[in-house]
TIKESE-688458 format. One line per field, with one value per atom (N, C-alpha, C): residue in one letter; residue number from 1; x, y, z. Coordinates in steps of 0.2 Angstrom, whole numbers. Layout:
BEGIN
residuo <- (A; ...)
num <- (NUM; ...)
x <- (X; ...)
y <- (Y; ...)
z <- (Z; ...)
% end
This chain:
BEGIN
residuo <- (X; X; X; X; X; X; X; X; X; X; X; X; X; X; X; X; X; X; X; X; X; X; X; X; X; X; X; X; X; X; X; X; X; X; X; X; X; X; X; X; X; X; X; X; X; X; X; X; X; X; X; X; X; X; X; X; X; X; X; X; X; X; X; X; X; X; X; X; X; X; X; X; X; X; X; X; X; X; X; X; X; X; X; X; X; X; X; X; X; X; X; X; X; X; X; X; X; X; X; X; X; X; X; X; X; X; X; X; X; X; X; X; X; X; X; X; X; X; X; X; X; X; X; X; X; X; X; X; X; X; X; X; X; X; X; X; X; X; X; X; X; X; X; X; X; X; X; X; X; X; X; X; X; X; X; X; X; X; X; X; X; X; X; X; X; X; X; X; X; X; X; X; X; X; X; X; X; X; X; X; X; X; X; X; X; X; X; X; X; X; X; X; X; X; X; X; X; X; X; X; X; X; X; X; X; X; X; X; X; X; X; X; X; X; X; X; X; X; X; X; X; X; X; X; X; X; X; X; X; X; X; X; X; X; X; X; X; X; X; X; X; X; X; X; X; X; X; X; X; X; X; X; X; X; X; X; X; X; X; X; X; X; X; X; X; X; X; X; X; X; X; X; X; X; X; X; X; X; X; X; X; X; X; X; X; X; X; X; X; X; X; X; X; X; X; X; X; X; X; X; X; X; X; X; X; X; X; X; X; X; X; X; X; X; X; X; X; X; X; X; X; X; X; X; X; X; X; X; X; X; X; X; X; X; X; X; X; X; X; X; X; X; X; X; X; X; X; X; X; X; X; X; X; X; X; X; X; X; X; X; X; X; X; X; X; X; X; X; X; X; X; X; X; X; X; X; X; X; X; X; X; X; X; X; X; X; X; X; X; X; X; X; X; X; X; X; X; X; X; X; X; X; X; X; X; X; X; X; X; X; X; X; X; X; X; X; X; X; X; X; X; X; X; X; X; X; X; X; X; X; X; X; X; X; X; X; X; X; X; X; X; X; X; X; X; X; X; X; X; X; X; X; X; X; X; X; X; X; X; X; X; X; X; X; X; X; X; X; X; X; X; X; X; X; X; X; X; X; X; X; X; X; X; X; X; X; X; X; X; X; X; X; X; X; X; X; X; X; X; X; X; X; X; X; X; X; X; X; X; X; X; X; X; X; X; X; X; X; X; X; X; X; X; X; X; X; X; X; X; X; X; X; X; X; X; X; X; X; X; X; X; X; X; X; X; X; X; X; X; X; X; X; X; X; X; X; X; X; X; X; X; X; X; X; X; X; X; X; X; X; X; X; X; X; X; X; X; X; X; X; X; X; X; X; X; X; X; X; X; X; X; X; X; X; X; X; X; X; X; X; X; X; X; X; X; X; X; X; X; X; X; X; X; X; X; X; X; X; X; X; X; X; X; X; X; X; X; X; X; X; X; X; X; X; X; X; X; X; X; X; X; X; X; X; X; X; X; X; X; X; X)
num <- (1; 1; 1; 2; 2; 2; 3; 3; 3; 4; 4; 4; 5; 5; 5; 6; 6; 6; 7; 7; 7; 8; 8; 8; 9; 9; 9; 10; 10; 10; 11; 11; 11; 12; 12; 12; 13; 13; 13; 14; 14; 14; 15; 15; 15; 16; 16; 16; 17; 17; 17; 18; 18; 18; 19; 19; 19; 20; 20; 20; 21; 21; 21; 22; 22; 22; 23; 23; 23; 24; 24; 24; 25; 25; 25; 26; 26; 26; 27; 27; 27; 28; 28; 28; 29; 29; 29; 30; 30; 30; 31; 31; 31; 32; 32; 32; 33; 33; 33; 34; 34; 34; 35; 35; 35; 36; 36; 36; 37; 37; 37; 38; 38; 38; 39; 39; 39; 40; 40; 40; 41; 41; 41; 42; 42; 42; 43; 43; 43; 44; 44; 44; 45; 45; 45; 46; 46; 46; 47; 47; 47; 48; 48; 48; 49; 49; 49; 50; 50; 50; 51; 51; 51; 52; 52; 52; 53; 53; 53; 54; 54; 54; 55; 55; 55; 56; 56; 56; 57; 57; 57; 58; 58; 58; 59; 59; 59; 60; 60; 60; 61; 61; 61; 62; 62; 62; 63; 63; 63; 64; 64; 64; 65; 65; 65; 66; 66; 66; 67; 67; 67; 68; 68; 68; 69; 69; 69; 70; 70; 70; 71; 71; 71; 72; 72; 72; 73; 73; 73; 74; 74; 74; 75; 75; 75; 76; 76; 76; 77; 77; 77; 78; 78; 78; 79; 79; 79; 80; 80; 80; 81; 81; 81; 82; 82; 82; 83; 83; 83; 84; 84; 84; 85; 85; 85; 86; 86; 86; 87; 87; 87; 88; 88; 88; 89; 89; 89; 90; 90; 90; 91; 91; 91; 92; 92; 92; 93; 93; 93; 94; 94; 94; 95; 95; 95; 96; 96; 96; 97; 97; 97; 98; 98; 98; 99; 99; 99; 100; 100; 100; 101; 101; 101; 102; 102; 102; 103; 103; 103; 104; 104; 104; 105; 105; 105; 106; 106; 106; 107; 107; 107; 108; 108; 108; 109; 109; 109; 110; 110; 110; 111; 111; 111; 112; 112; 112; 113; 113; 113; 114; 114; 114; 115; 115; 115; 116; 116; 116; 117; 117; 117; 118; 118; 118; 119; 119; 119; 120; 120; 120; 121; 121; 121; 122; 122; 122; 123; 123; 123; 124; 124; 124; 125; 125; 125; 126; 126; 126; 127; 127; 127; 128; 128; 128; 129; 129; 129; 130; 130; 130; 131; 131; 131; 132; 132; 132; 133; 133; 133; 134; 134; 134; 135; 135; 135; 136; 136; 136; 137; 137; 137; 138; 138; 138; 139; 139; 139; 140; 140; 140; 141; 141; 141; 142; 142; 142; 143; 143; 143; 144; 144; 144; 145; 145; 145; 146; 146; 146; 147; 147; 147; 148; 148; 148; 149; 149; 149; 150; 150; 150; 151; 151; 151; 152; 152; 152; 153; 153; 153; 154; 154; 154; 155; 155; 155; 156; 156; 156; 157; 157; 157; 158; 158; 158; 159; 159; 159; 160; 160; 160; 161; 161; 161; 162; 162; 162; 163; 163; 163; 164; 164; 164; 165; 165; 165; 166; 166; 166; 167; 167; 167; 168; 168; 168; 169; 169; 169; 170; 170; 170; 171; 171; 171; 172; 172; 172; 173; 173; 173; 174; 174; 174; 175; 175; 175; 176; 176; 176; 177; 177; 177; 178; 178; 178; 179; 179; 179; 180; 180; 180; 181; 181; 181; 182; 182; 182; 183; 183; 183; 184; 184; 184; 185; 185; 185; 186; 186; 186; 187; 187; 187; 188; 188; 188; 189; 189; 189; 190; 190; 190; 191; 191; 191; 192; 192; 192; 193; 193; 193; 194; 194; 194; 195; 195; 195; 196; 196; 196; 197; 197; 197; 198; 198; 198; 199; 199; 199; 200; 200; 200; 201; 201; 201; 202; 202; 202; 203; 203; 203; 204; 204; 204; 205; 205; 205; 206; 206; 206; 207; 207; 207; 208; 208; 208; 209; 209; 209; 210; 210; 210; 211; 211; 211; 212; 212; 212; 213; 213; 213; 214; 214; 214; 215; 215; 215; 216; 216; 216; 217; 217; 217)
x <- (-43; -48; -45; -41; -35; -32; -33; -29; -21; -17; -9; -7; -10; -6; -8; -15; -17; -15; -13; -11; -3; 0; 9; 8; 5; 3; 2; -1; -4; 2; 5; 11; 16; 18; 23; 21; 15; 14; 14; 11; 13; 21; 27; 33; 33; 33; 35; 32; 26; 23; 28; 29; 35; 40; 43; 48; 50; 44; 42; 42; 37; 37; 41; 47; 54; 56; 57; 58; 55; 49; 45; 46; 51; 52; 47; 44; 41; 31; 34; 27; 23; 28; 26; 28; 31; 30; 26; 22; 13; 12; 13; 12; 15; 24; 28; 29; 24; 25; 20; 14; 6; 8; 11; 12; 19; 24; 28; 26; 21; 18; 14; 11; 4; 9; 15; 19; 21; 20; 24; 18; 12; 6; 10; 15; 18; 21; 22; 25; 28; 27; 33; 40; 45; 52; 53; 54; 57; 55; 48; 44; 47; 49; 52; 60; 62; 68; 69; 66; 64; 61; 58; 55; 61; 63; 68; 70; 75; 82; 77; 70; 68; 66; 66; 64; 69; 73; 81; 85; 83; 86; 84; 77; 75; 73; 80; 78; 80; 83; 87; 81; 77; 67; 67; 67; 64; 68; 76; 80; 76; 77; 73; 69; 69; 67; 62; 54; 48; 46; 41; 41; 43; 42; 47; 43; 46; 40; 38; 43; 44; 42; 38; 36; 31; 26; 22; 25; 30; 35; 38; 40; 45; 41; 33; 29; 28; 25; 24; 27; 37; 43; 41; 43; 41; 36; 30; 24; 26; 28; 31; 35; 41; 46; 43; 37; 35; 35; 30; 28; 33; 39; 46; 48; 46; 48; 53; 52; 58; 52; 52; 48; 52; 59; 64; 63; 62; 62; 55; 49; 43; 42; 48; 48; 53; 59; 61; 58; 54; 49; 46; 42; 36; 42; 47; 49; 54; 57; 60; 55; 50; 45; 38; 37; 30; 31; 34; 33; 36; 31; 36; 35; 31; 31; 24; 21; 14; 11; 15; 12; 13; 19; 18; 13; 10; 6; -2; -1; -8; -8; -2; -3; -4; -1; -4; -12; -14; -20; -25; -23; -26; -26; -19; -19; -21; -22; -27; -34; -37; -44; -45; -41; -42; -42; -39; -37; -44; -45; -52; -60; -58; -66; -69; -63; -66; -66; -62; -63; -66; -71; -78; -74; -70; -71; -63; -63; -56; -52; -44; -38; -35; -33; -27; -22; -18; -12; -11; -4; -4; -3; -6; -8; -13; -19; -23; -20; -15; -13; -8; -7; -6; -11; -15; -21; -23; -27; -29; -37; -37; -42; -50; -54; -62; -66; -67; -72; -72; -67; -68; -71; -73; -76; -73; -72; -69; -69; -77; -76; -76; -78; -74; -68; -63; -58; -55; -59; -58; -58; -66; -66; -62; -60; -54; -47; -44; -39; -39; -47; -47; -46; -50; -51; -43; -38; -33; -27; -30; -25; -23; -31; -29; -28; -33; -31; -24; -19; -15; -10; -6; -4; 4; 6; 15; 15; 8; 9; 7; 5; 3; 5; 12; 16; 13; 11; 10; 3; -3; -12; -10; -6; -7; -6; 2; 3; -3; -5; -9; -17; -19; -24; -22; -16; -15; -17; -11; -13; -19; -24; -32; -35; -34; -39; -32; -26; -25; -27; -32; -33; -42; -44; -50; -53; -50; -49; -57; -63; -70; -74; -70; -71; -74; -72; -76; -82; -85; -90; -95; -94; -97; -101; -95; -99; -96; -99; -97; -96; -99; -97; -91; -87; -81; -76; -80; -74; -72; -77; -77; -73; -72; -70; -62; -60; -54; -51; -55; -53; -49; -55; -52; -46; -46; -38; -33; -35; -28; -24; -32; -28; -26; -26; -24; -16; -16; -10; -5; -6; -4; 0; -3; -1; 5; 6; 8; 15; 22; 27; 30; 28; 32; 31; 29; 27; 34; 34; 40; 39; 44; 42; 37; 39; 34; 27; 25; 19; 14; 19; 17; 16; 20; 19; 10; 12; 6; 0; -1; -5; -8; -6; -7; -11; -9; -11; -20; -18; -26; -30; -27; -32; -34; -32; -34; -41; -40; -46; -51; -55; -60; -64; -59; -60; -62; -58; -57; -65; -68; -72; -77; -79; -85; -85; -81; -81; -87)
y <- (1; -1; -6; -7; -12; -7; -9; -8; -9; -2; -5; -10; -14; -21; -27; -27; -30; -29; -22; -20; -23; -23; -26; -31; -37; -44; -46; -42; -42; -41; -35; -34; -39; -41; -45; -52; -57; -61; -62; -55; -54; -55; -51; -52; -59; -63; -70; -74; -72; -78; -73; -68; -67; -72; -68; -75; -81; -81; -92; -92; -89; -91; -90; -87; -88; -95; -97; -105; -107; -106; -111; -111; -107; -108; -104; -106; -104; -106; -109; -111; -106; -102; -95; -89; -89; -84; -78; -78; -76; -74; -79; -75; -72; -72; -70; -58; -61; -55; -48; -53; -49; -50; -52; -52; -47; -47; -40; -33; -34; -28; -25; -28; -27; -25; -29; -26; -19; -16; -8; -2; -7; -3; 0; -4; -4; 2; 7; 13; 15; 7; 10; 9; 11; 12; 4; 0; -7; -10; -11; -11; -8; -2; 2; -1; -3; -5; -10; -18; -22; -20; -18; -17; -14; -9; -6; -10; -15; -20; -25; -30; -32; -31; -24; -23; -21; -16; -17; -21; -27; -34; -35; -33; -37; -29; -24; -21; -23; -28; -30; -31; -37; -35; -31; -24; -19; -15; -18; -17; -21; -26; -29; -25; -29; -24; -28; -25; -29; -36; -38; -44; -51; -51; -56; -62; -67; -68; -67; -62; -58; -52; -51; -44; -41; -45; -42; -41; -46; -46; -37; -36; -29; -24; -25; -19; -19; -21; -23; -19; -20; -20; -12; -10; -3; 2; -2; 2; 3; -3; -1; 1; 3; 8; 14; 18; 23; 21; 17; 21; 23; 19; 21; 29; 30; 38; 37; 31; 32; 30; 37; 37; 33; 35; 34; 26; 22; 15; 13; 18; 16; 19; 24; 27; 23; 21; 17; 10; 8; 2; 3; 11; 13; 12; 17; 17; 9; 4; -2; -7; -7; -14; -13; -8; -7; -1; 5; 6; 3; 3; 0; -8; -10; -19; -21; -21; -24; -29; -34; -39; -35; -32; -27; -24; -21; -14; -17; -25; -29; -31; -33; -36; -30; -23; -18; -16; -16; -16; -22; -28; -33; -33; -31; -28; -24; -17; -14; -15; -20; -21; -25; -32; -37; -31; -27; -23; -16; -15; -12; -14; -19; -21; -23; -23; -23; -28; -34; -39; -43; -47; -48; -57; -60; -69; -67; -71; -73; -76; -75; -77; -79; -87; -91; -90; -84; -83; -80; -77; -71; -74; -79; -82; -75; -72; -69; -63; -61; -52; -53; -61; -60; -61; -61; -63; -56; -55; -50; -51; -44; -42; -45; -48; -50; -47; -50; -48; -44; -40; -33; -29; -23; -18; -11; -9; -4; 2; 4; 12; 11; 5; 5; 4; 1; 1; 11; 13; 20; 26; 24; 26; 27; 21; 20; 21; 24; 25; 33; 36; 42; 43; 42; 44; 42; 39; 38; 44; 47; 54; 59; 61; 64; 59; 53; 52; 47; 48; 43; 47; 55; 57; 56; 50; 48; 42; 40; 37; 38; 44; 49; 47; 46; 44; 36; 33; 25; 25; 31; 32; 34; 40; 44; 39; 34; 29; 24; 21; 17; 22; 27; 29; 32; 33; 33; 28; 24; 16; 13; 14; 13; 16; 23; 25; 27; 24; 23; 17; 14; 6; 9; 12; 14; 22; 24; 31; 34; 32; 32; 32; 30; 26; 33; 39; 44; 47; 43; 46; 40; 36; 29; 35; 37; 41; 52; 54; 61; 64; 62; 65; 62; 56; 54; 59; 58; 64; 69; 73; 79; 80; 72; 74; 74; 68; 67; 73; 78; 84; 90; 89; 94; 91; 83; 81; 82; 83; 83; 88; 94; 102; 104; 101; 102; 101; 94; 91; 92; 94; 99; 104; 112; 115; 113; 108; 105; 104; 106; 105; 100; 94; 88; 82; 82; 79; 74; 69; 69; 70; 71; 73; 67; 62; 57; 57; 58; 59; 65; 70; 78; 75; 72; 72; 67; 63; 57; 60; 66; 68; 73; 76; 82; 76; 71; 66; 63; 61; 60; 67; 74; 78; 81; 77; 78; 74; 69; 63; 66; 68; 69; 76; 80; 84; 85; 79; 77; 73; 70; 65; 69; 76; 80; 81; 83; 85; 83)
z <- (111; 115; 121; 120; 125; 131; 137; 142; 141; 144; 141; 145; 149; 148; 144; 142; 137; 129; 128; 121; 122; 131; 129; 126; 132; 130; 123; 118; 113; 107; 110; 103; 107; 110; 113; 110; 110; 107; 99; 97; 90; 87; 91; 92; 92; 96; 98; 89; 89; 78; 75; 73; 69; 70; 73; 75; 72; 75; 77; 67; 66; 59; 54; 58; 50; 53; 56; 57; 53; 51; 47; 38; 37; 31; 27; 19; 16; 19; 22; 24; 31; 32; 37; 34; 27; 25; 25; 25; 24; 31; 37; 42; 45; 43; 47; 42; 37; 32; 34; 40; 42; 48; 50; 59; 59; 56; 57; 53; 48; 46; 53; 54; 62; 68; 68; 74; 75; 66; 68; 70; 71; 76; 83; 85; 93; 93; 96; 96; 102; 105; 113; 109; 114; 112; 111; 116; 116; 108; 106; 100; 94; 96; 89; 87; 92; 91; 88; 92; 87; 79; 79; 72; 68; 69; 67; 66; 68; 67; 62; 63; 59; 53; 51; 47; 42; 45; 41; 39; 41; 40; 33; 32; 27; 21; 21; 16; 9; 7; -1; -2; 1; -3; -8; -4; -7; -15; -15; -19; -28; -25; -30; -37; -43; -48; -53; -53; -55; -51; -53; -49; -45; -40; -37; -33; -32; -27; -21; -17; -13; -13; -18; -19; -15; -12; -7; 1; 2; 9; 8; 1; 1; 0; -1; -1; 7; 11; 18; 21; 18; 22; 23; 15; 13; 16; 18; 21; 28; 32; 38; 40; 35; 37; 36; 34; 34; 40; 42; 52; 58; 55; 59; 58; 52; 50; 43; 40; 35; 30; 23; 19; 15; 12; 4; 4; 8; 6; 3; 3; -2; -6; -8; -15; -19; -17; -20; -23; -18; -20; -26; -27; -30; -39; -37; -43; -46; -43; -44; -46; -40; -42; -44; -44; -47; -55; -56; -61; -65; -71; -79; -79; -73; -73; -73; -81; -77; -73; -71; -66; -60; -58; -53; -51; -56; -57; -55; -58; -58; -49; -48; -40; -33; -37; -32; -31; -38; -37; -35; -35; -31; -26; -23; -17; -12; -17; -13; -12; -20; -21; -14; -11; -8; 0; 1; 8; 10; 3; 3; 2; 4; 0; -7; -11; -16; -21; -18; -17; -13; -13; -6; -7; -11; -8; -1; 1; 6; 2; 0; -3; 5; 0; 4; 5; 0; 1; -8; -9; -14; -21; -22; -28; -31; -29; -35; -34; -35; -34; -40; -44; -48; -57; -54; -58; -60; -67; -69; -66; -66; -60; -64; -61; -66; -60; -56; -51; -44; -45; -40; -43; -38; -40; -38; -46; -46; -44; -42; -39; -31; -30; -22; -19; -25; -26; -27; -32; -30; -25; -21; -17; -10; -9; -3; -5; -11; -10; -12; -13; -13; -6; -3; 3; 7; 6; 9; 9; 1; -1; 4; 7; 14; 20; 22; 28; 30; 25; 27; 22; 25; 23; 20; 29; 25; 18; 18; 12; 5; 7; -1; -9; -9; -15; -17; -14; -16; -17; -14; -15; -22; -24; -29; -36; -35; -40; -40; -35; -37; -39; -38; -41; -51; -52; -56; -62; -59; -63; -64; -58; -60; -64; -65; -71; -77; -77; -83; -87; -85; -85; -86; -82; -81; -82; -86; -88; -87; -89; -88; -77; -77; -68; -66; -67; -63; -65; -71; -73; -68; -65; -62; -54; -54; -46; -46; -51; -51; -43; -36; -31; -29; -31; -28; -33; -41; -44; -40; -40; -37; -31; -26; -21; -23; -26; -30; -34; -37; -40; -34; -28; -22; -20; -18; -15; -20; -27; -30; -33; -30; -30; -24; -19; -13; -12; -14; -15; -19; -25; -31; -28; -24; -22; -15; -13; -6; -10; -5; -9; -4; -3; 0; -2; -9; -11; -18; -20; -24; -31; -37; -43; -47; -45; -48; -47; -40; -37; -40; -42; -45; -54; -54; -61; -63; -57; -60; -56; -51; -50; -54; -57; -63; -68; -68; -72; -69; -65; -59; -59; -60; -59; -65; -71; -78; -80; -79; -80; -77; -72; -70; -77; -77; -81; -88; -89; -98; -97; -94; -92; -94; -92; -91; -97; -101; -109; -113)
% end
């Protein structure tokens, strides 16, 4: 909705708070983690190269194994390096710091619950993503990361794992809204069939395309 000099002005000041805020220590963590995430919106050349060298900087994050207290910085990192074109550093991510870690497994889905809606209070900082979930709501939490299966294609492997992880915790969840199973049935025959997908995604999607079905029994 920005005119492009409004949209330069905009990501160029966004550029300058990252920045500023690694100066600040731990005390800009948080912003300096949501202001270079926001930055990989920018898709002119000058933007991409920045981001590029920023973001490479900070891949040992993503090396890391279960949780850390960096773990939201190296998901971030991860998400952003899709938009540059480099998927392998958010599979890496998926399989070192989220599989096999349940505080991991617990802080993605707070994550996603808090980014969808499905958490309604405002969090001050990444304190509840370690907390076991009480008061989100989980088929809206289903519903948005069903719906992300298709419309957020280079991210597919991290929708598929975190849908997993939700109804293996929530194995019942599709009987809450039979039209979103149904929808969920179609994307994950879709996706099934699709060979650019990776083995872990394939396996735990065969996995998400069973539950609806066991469910009807």
């Amino acid at each position: 909705m920005l005119s492009s000099p409004d949209r330069g002005a905009f990501f160029a000041h966004l550029r300058d708070t990252a920045d500023s805020a690694v100066g600040a220590g731990e005390d800009g963590t948080l912003l300096h983690r949501q202001a270079l995430y926001l930055c990989s919106y920018d898709r002119t050349p000058e933007a991409t190269s920045w981001m590029g060298h920023a973001l490479h900087a900070r891949r040992d994050l993503i090396a890391a194994r279960g949780w850390t207290p960096h773990w939201a910085a190296a998901r971030s990192t991860a998400t952003a390096l899709v938009r540059l074109g480099d998927s392998q550093p958010l599979l890496d991510f998926i399989d070192r710091a989220m599989v096999g870690d349940d505080a991991a497994e617990t802080a993605n889905l707070n994550y996603w619950a808090y980014w969808l809606g499905a958490i309604r209070e405002p969090q001050a900082n990444d304190g509840f993503m370690r907390e076991r979930p009480t008061d989100w709501e989980p088929v809206r939490l289903m519903t948005g990361l069903v719906s992300g299966l298709h419309q957020a294609p280079g991210y597919v492997d991290l929708y598929v794992h975190s849908l997993w992880a939700l109804l293996v915790n929530h194995s019942r969840l599709p009987l809450a809204d039979p039209e979103l199973a149904e929808k969920l049935s179609a994307h994950t025959t879709r996706l099934l069939d699709h060979h650019g997908i990776s083995q872990r995604s394939r396996r735990e999607l065969s996995a998400v395309h069973y539950v609806p079905r066991e469910n009807r029994k």
